[in-house]
Each structure stands twice: as structure tokens, then as C-alpha cells.
C-alpha positions as CSV (number, residue, x, y, z in Angstrom):
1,X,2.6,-21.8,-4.8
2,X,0.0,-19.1,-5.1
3,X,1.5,-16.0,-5.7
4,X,0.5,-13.1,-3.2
5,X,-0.1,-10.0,-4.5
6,X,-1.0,-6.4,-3.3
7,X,-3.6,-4.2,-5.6
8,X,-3.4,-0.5,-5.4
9,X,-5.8,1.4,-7.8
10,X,-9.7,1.4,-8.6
11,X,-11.9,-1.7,-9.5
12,X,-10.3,-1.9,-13.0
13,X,-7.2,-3.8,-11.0
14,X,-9.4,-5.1,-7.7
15,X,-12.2,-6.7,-9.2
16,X,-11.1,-8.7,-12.1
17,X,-8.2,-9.9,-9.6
18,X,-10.7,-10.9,-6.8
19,X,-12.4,-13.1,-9.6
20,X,-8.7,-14.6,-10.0
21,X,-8.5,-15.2,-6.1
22,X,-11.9,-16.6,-6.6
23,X,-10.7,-19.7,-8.9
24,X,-7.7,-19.8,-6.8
25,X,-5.3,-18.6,-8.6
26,X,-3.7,-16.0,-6.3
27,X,-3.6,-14.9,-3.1
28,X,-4.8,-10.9,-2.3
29,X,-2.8,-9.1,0.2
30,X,-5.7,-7.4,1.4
31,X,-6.4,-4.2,3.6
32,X,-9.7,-2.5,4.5
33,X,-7.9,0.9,4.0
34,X,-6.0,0.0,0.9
35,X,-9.1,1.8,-0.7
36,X,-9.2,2.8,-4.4
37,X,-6.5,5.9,-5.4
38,X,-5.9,7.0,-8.8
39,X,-2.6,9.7,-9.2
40,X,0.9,8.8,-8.5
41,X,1.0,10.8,-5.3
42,X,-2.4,9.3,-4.0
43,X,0.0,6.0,-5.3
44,X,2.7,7.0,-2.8
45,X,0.6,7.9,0.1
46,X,-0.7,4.7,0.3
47,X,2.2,2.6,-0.1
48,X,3.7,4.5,2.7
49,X,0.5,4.1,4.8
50,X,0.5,0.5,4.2
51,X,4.2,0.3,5.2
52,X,2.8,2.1,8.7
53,X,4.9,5.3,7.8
54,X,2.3,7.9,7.9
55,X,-0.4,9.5,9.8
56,X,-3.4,11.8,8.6
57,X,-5.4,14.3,10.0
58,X,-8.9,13.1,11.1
59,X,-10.5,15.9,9.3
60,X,-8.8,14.8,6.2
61,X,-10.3,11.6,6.3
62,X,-13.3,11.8,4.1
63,X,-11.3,13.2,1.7
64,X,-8.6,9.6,1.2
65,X,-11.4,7.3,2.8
66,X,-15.1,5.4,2.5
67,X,-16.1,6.6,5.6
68,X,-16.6,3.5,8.5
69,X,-14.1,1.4,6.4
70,X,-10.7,3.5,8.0
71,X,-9.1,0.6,9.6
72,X,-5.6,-1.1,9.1
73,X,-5.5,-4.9,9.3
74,X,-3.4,-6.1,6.7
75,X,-3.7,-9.8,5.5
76,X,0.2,-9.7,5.5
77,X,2.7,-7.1,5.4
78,X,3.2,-5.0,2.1
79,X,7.1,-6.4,1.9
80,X,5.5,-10.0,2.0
81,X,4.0,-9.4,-1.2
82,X,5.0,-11.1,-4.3
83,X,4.3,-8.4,-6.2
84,X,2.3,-5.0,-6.8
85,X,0.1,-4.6,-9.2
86,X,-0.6,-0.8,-9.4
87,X,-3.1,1.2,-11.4
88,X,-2.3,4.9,-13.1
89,X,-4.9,6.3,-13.9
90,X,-5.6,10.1,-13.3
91,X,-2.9,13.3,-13.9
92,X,-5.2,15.4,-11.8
93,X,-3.5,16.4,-8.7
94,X,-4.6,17.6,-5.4
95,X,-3.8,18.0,-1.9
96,X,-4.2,19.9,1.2
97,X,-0.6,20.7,2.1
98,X,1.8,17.1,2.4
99,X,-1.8,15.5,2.3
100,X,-3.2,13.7,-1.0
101,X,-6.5,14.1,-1.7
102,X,-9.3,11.9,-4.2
103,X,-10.7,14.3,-6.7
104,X,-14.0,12.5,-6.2
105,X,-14.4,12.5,-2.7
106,X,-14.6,16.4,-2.8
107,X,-16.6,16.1,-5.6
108,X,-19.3,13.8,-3.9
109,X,-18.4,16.1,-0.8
110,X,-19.8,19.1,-2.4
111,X,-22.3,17.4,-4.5
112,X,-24.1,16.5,-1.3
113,X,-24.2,20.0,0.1
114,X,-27.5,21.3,-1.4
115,X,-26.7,25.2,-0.2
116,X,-23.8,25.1,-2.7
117,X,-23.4,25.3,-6.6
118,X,-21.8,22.6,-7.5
119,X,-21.5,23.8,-11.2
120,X,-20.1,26.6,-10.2
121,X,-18.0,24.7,-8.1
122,X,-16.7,22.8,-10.4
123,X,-16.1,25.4,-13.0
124,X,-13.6,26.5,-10.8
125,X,-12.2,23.7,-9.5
126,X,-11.6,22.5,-13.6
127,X,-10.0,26.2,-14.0
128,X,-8.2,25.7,-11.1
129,X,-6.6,22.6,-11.7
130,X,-5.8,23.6,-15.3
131,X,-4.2,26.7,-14.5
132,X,-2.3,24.8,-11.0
133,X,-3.1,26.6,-7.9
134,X,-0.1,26.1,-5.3
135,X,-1.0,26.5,-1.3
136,X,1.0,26.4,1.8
137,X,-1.3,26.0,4.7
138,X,-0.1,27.7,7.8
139,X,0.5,25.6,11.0
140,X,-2.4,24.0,12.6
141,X,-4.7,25.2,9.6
142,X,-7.2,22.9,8.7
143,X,-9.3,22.7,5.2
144,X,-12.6,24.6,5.3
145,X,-15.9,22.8,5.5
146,X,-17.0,25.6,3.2
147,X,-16.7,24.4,-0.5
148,X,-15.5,27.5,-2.4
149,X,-13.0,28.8,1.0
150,X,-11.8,24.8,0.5
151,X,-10.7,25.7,-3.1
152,X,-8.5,28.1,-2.0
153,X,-6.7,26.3,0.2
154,X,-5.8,23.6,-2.0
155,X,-2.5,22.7,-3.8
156,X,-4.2,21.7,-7.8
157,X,-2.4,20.7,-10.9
158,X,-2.3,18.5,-13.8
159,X,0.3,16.0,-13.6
160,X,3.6,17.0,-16.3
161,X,5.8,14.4,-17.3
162,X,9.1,15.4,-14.9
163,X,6.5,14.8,-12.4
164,X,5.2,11.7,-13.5
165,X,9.0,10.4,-14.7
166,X,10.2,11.0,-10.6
167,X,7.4,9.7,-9.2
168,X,7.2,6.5,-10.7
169,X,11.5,6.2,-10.0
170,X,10.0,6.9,-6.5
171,X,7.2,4.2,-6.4
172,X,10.1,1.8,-7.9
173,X,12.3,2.3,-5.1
174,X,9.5,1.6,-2.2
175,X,8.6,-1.3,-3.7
176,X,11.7,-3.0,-4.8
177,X,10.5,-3.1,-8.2
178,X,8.5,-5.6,-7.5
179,X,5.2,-4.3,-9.6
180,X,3.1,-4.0,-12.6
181,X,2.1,-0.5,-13.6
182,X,-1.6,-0.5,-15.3
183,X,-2.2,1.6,-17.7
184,X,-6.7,2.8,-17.8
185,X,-8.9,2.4,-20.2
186,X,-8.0,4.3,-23.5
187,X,-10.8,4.6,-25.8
188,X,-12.8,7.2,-27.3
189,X,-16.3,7.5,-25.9
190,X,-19.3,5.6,-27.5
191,X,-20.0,8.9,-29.6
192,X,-15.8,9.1,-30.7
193,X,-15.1,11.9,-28.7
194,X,-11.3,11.7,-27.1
195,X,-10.3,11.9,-23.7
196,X,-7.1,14.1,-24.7
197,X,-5.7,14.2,-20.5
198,X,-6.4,10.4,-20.6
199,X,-4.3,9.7,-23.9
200,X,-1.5,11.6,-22.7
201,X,-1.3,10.0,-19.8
202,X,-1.1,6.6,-21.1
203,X,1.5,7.4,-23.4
204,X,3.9,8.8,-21.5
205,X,3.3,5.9,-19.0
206,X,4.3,4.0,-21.8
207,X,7.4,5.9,-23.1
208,X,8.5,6.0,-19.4
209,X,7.9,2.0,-19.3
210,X,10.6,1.8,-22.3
211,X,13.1,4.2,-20.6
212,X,13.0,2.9,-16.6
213,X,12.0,-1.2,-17.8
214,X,9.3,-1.7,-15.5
215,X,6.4,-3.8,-16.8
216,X,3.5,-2.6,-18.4
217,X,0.0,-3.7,-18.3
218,X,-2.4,-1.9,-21.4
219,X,-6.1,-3.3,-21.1
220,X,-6.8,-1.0,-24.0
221,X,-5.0,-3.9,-26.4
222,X,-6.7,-6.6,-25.3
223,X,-10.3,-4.5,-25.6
224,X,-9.7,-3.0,-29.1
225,X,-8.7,-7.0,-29.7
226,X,-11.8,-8.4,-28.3
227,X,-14.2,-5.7,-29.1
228,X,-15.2,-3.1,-26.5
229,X,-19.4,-4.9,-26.4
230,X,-17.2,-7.8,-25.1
231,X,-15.3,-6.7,-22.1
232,X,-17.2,-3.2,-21.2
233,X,-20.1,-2.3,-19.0
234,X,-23.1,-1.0,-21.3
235,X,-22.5,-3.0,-24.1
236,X,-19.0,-1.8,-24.5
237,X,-20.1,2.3,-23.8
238,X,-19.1,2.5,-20.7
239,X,-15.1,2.9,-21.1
240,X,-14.7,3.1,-16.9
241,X,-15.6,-0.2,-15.8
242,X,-15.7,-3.8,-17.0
243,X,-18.4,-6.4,-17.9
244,X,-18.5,-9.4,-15.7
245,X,-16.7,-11.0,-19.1
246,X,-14.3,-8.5,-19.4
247,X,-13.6,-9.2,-15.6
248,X,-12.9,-12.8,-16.5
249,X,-10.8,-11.6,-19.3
250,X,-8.9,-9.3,-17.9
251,X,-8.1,-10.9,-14.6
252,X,-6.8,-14.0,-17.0
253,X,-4.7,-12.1,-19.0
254,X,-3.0,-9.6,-15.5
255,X,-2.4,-13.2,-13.6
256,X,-0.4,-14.7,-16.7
257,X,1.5,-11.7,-16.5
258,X,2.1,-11.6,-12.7
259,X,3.2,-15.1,-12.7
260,X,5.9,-14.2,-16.1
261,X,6.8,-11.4,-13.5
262,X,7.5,-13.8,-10.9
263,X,9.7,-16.2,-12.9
264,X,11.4,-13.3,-14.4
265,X,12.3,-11.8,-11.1
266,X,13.6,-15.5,-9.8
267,X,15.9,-16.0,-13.2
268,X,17.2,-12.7,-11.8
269,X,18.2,-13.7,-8.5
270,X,19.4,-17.0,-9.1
271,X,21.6,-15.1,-11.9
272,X,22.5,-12.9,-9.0
């Protein structure tokens, strides 16, 4: 039997599994709103949108969503699911009261608007997030279409490691511990210059994969193995996305690790 699996995360975890559904090999749980998040809390929103526990605010939408692509039709429910293979990749938090937000949505949001500065904008926005900015909207409020009265009303933060410990426990619990945490891509750029926020982030997703035993994916191992030319975009310079090799290689390497999942979980029942 196939296994059927549900991808939350960006195109580092959807495309090189799509290639795998491709040679047959899986079976994608898909959903035209299971769209590409990146923080634990985006993580959580959607998990709980996919279960059909959540609502939004229309306003909000172009904030989560691709616009035109908002629609729930899932291939089968979330709890039919094999397992769930999900992506961490950002500590950069930010939300319009309970409401998660993508950090690049209201970038390209802002970007578009010619009347604004977007440098300026984003100046602050960096400050802002650095520094953590906590907002309580008042009832009925809704977020500005204005970009700089928008950063004021926003709830920003890098992600610390209580955070990060409580909200994976959390994303364990709604999904029976039925996943694969994926680490990004962590290596330098071209020129050698370190993504510090990046770094940290993968390690403590890594130190927290020791203490709570959930599985651990790390592309960066396999790409430092391989070479970066071989599996990265750009002749290995882009450290974002992956070459249509590196899709190959990569999707090869995350479904011999769902299906060691799969018969690990079973030993456990049947032990059960």
C-alpha cells in the first residue's frame, strides 16, 4: 500500500514529494488551502483549519492565502493520513490578534503599494520584530490597509526556545505523533556569510528532536554530502530552493524515511 501523506510547509517539502507521487510511490493528501506556512504557529493554524476547527476573517485572507486558491476540498481527511510530514522553517512571528500571519504576504502586500516606502517599511518591521511588539486588537478592529498604521497593530517576535519547545508538544498532540519535522536549508550563502536566526533555529529543532523523540528530517546532511552544485537551484547558490536533481534526491531520501516511520509506528501497535 501506498502510504498517504499530508505536506505542510513550503516547496522544499511539496515539490520533491509531488515528484515521489509522480513515480507512484505515495499518495498526497492534498488541499487547495493547505498553502505554504513556515513558523510553528502558522504550523498550528493550519492543522486546525484542515481539521475544520477554525474560521478567519475575510480581510485577513491575503495575509494566510494565494488569493483565488481559498477553498477547502480535501483529498481525504487530515486523520486519514499516514503521516505528516511538516516543514520548520522560520522563527519570525506575526499575527493580528489569535490570527497567524505570512511574513511575505505583507511583505509582497506593501511591496506592491507604490505610495509607500517599503525600505522604510521594512526597517521597521525588522526593528519591530527584533525588539517583539505585542498588540491586543479591540473588538471588531480590523488591520489597517495602511502599511505603517498595520505595523502597529501587529503582535511581532522572534520565536525563543520555551516557545518553540511548547509548540511543537502542541503540534505532537494534534497529530498523534504521527509526523516528520523538516528541518530548512542550513548553509552559509554562496559568498560564506551565516544566516545566524536560521542556524539557531535548526539546532534547537534538533536538541528538541533528542529530548521529545520525534523524527527528524535535516536536508542540510544529505547537501553538504552531495555537494550543494548538485541538489541547489543556481548551481548550488541558491540555498532556498532545490534543483530538479536535488528534487529527485531529496524526495528519495524523505519517502525512505516516511515508510521507516510507518513500520516503526506499526511495530508499536502490534507491541501495544
Amino acid at each position: 500500500m501506498k502510504p498517504l501523506v499530508t505536506v505542510i510547509g513550503t516547496c522544499r517539502v511539496h515539490d520533491p514529494l509531488k515528484k515521489m507521487e509522480k513515480k507512484g510511490l505515495l499518495k498526497l493528501n492534498n488541499n487547495p488551502i493547505n498553502q505554504f506556512v513556515h513558523n510553528t504557529d502558522e504550523i498550528i493554524q493550519r492543522i486546525s483549519l484542515l481539521k475544520n476547527n477554525m474560521e478567519y476573517p475575510e480581510k485577513l485572507k491575503k495575509f494566510i492565502f494565494d488569493e483565488n486558491k481559498i477553498f477547502n476540498s480535501p483529498t481525504f481527511e487530515l486523520e486519514d493520513s499516514d503521516i505528516v510530514i511538516i516543514e520548520v522553517s522560520s522563527g519570525k512571528m506575526v499575527s493580528f490578534g489569535n490570527h497567524h500571519l505570512q511574513m511575505n504576504r505583507l511583505v509582497e502586500y506593501v511591496k506592491s503599494d507604490k505610495a509607500n516606502d517599503f525600505n522604510k517599511w521594512m526597517r521597521k518591521i525588522r526593528r519591530k520584530t527584533k525588539d517583539g511588539q505585542i498588540y491586543e486588537p479591540f473588538s471588531g478592529e480590523e488591520l489597517s490597509e495602511s502599511p505603517f498604521k498595520m505595523l502597529n497593530q501587529l503582535n511581532l517576535s522572534l520565536q525563543n526556545m520555551e516557545r518553540l519547545t511548547n509548540s511543537i508538544k502542541e503540534i505532537l498532540h494534534l497529530t498523534n505523533e504521527k509526523i516528520i519535522i523538516v528541518n530548512h536549508i542550513n548553509l552559509p550563502k554562496y559568498d560564506g556569510t551565516i544566516l545566524s536566526s536560521r542556524e539557531e533555529l535548526c539546532l534547537n529543532i534538533e536538541i528538541l528532536s533528542n529530548e521529545l523523540g520525534f523524527d527528524l528530517f535535516n536536508p542540510t546532511k544529505i547537501i553538504t554530502k552531495k555537494g550543494r552544485e548538485n541538489i541547489l537551484k543556481d548551481n548550488g547558490r541558491d540555498i532556498n530552493h532545490y534543483s530538479n536533481n536535488g528534487l529527485e534526491i531529496i524526495g528519495d531520501k524523505l519517502i525512505k524515511k516516511i515508510n521507516n516511520k510507518i513500520s516503526n509506528m506499526k511495530l508499536k501497535e502490534n507491541k501495544i
